[in-house]
N, C-alpha and C positions, 0 to 999 in steps of 0.2 A: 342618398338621393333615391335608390332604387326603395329602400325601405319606405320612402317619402310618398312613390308613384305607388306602391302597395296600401298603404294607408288610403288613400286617396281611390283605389279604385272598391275598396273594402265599404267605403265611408258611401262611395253610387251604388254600389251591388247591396247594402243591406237598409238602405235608408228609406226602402218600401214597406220593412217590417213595423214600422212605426205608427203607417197609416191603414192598416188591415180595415180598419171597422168603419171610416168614410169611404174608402176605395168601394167597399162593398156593397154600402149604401146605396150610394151616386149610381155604379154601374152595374149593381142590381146582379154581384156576383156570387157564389156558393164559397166556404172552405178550398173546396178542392179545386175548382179553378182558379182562388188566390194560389194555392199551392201550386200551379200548373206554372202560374206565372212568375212566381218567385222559382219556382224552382226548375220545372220541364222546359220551359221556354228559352231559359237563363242556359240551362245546365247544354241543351243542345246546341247552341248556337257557339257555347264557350269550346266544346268538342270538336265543335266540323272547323270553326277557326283557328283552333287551336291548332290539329295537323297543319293547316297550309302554316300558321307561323312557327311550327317544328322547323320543317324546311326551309321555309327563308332564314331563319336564326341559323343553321349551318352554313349558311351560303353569305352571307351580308350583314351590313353593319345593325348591328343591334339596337344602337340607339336609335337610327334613324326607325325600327321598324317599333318601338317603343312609343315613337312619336307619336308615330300614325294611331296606333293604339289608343292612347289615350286622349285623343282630339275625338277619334269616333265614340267614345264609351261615353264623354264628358257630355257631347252634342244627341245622342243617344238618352240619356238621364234626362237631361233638360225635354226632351221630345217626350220621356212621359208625362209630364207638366200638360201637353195637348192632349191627350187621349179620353175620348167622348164614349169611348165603348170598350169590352172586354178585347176585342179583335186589335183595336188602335193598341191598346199598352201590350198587349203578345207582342206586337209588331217592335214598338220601343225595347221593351225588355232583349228581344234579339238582337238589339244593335249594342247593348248594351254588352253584353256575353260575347260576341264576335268582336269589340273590341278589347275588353279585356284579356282574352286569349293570348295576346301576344305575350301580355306581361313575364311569365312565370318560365319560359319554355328562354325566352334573350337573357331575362334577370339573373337565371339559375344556374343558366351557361355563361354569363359573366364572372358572378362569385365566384363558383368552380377554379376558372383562370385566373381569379389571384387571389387564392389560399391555398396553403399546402393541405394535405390529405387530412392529418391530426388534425387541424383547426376548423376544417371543412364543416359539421356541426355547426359548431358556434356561429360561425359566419351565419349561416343560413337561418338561422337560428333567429340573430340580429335584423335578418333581411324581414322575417316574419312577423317580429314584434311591429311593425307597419301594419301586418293584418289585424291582428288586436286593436291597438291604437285604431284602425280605421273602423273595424265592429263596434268599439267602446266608444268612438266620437259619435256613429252611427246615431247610437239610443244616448247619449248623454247631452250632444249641441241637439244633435237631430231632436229627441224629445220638445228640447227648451225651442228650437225654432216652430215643430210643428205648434206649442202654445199661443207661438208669438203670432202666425199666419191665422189659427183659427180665433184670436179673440180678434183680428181686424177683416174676419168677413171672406167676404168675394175682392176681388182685384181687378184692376183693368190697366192690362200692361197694352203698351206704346206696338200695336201692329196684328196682336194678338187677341185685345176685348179682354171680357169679364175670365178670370178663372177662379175656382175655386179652389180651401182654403188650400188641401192636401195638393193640387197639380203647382200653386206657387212651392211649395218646399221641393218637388225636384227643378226646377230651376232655379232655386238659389243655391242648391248645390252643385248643379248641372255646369252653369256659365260658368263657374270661374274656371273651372278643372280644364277647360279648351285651353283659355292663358298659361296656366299650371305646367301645359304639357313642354312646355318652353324650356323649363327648370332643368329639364334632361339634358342640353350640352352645355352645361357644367362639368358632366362626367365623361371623362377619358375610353374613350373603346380599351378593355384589357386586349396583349396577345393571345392568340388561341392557345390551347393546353399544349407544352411541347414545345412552342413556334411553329406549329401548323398552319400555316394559314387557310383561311376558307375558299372553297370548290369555286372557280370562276367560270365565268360564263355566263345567259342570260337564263330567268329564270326558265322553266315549262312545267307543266303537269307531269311529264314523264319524267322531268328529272325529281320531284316531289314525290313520283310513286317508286324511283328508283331508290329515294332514300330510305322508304320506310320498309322500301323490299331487303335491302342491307340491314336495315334496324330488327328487323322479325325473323332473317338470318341468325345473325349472333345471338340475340334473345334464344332462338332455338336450342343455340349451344349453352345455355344456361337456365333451360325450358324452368327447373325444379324452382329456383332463385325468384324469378319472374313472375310463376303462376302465384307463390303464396304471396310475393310482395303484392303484387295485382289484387288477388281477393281479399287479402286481408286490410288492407289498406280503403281499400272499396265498403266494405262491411263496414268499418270505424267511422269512415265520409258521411257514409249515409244518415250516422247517428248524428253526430259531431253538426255536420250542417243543417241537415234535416232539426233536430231539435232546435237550434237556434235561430230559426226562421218562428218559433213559435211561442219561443219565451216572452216578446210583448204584450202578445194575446193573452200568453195563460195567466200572466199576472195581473191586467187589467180586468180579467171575468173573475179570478179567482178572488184578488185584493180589494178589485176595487177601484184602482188607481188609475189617474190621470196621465197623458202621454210625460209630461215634466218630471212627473215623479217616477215613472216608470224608466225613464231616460236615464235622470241623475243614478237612480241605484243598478240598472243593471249595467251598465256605461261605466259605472264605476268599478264595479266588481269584474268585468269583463276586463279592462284595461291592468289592473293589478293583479288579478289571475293569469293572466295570458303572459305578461310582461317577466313575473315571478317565474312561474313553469317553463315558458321559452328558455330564460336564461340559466337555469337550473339544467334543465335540459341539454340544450348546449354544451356548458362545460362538463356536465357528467357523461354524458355520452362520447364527448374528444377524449375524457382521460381514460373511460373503459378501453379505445380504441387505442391509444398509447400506448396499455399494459399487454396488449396481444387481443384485446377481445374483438376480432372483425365481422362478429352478427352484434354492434353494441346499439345499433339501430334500431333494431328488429328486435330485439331482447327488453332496451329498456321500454318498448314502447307496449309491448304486447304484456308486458307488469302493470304499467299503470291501465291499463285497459282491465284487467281484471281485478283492480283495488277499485278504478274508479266507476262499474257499474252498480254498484249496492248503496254508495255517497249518491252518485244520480236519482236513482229510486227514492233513495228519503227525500232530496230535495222535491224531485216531482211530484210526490204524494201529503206532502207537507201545508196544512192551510194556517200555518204561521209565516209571514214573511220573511224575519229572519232567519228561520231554520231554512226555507228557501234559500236566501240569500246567501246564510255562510255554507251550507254542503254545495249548492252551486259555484259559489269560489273554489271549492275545492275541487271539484271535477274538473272545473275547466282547467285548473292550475296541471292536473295530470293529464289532460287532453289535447290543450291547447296546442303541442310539439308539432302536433301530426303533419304539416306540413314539409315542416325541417327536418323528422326523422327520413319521410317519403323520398324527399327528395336526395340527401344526402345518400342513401345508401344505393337509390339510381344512379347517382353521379360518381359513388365508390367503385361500380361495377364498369359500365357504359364509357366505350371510348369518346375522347375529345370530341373528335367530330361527329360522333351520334347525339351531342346532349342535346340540343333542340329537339330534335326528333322524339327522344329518348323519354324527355321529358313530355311533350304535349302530346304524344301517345297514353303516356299515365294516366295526363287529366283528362284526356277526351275519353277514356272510360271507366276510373275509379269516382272522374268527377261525374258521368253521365249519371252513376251510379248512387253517389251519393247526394250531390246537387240535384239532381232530375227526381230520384223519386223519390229520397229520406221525407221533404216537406209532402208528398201528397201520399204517403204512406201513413204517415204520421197523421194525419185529417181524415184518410179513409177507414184508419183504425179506431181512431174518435166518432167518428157518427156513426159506424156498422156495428161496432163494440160495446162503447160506452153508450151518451146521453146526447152524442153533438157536442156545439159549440161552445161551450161549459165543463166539458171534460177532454177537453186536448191536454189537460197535465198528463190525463191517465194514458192516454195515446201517445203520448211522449216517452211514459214510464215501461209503457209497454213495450217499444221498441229498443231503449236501454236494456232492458233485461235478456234482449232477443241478441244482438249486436254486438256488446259491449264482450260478450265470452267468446263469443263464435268470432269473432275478431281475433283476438287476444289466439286463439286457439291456431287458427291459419297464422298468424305471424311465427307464430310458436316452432309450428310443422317446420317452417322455413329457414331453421337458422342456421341448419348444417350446409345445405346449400349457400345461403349467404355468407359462410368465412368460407366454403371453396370458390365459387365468383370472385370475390374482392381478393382472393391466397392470387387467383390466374391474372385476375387484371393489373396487379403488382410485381408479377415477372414478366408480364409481357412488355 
């Protein structure tokens, strides 16, 4: 079910990639402000919500703060559907980010609590192939519905008047996800790690700064572990998401292609790459960690990062689609982890009751990092660089080449630290 709500918020957060080229149109925006917006806009809002939902995730029930999550993200989506001006969709896209936050920081801290250490991986792993499945629905329904909206025009919805064709597709993805959000008590609160139970009392501000003043404590005592998981992880974000904000564009300037077709192949290859590599991932990384290996995180991740930036580069330079097509399966299949390594080897460290915290401190700055400005780095490199809007492969290819080693290289640094962390957090 949490896999479910992941898909589902994957499927609102990436289904503006679809419509880059009427969005621009209509409201008469640049690359880099689409970039602001997919990304700066998104990426801050997910960070400042994301702390407050660290702290309430140690303190209270997770489902319930799940909930609220995705009622605001679902209602949020649907509200770029109104947006008249570049300022209107800023505005939508942050509710969108501020409601998603919650997800990652309750979800994470759930799994944790019912799987043993060995399994922990896998688990997460499973939890993520939701984000796949939701990119890959993204561009494979999303494609096929944006077709469906623009061959019947303008719309005129019951309360709202005329919209156009791109504002009906976030609200056909928008409404139902409010319903959706329902699906979550189904699922059982786990007990905390231990049988700990969580910190009672009502919430406040200070008790939320006192969390993270305990959180940047410990962290302290593990300064070395923390800073490369942090950058290196940040460094990978930036490509990893950053590029993928750009792959409909590039293939529509490059190929040629229509949103449908463009949907069906990268939707496709996204969802079998991500789904392949996750699980892959997963069970290779639990058994490295069975046999004694406790940087197996941090190790297998920073390998594929340094096999999979040279597969990037061909795909992105490639004006065959196929060769596109299958080196791009290929990267993401060694790429696609990064979430489940990130977090798993957080949670191998990080006591019980920090993993909220523990967690949406990562993403309020490896995400700032990567979500905020991989997409407008990536478009600022394409028109200052290259030729514009026509050469965002090469601005994509450029920052794989920049990223993908310097990444790989910080995890690297970090792995002697990462088996003393996880050696202390196993006898304490």
């Amino acid at each position: 079910m949490l896999a479910f709500l992941y898909w589902l918020s994957i499927l609102d957060r990436f289904i503006i990639s679809l419509v880059v080229d009427p969005i621009k149109r209509d409201l008469g925006i640049s690359d880099v402000q689409f970039g602001i917006l997919h990304g700066a806009a998104f990426a801050v809002a997910f960070s400042v919500f994301g702390l407050v939902a660290g702290a309430l995730a140690d303190r209270y029930s997770r489902r319930w703060i799940i909930f609220a999550g995705v009622a605001v993200w679902s209602l949020a989506t649907a509200a770029c559907g109104l947006a008249q001006s570049f300022w209107h969709l800023l505005l939508a896209r942050v509710g969108v980010g501020s409601g998603e936050a919650v997800l990652n920081p309750c979800a994470t801290s759930m799994i944790t609590d019912l799987f043993p250490r060995e399994r922990l991986t896998s688990a997460l792993a499973v939890y993520a192939i939701g984000a796949t499945l939701g990119s890959g629905c993204a561009y494979l329904f999303g494609g096929l519905i944006v077709d469906w909206v623009s061959a019947s025009g303008a719309f005129a919805l019951p309360w709202i008047g005329e919209v156009r064709s791109w504002q009906a597709v976030f609200f056909v993805v928008g409404v139902p996800g409010a319903l959706l959000s329902l699906v979550l008590f189904t699922v059982a609160e786990p007990a905390r790690g231990g049988g700990a139970a969580a910190p009672v009392g009502a919430f406040s501000w200070r008790s939320a700064v006192g969390s993270y003043a305990a959180l940047l404590l410990f962290m302290r005592s593990r300064a070395r572990f923390f800073a490369f998981h942090y950058a290196g992880f940040a460094v990978a974000s930036m490509i990893v998401v950053g590029a993928g904000t750009w792959y409909p564009a590039h293939m529509g300037r490059t190929f040629g292609w229509d949103p449908g077709r463009i949907g069906f192949a990268l939707g496709s290859t996204l969802v079998i790459a991500g789904v392949v590599g996750k699980l892959i991932c997963g069970f290779a990384v639990d058994a490295m960690f069975r046999r004694g290996l406790r940087d197996a995180q941090l190790r297998w991740y920073a390998g594929t990062l340094a096999v999979a930036g040279p597969i990037g580069l061909l795909a992105m330079t490639s004006s065959d689609p196929r060769v596109f097509l299958a080196a791009l399966g290929l990267y993401l299949t060694l790429l696609s982890p990064l979430p489940a390594c990130a977090n798993a080897a957080l949670n191998l460290v990080t006591p019980s009751a920090m993993r909220g915290t523990g967690v949406a401190l990562f993403a309020s700055t490896a995400g700032l990092v990567g979500a905020g400005t991989g997409p407008v780095l990536i478009a600022a490199v394409s028109e200052r660089v290259f030729d514009g809007d026509r050469s965002i492969g090469l601005g994509v290819a450029a920052m794989m080449a920049l990223c993908c080693p310097l990444a790989a290289l910080l995890l690297a640094c970090g792995l002697r630290a990462m088996r003393e962390a996880v050696g202390e957090a196993e006898r304490a």
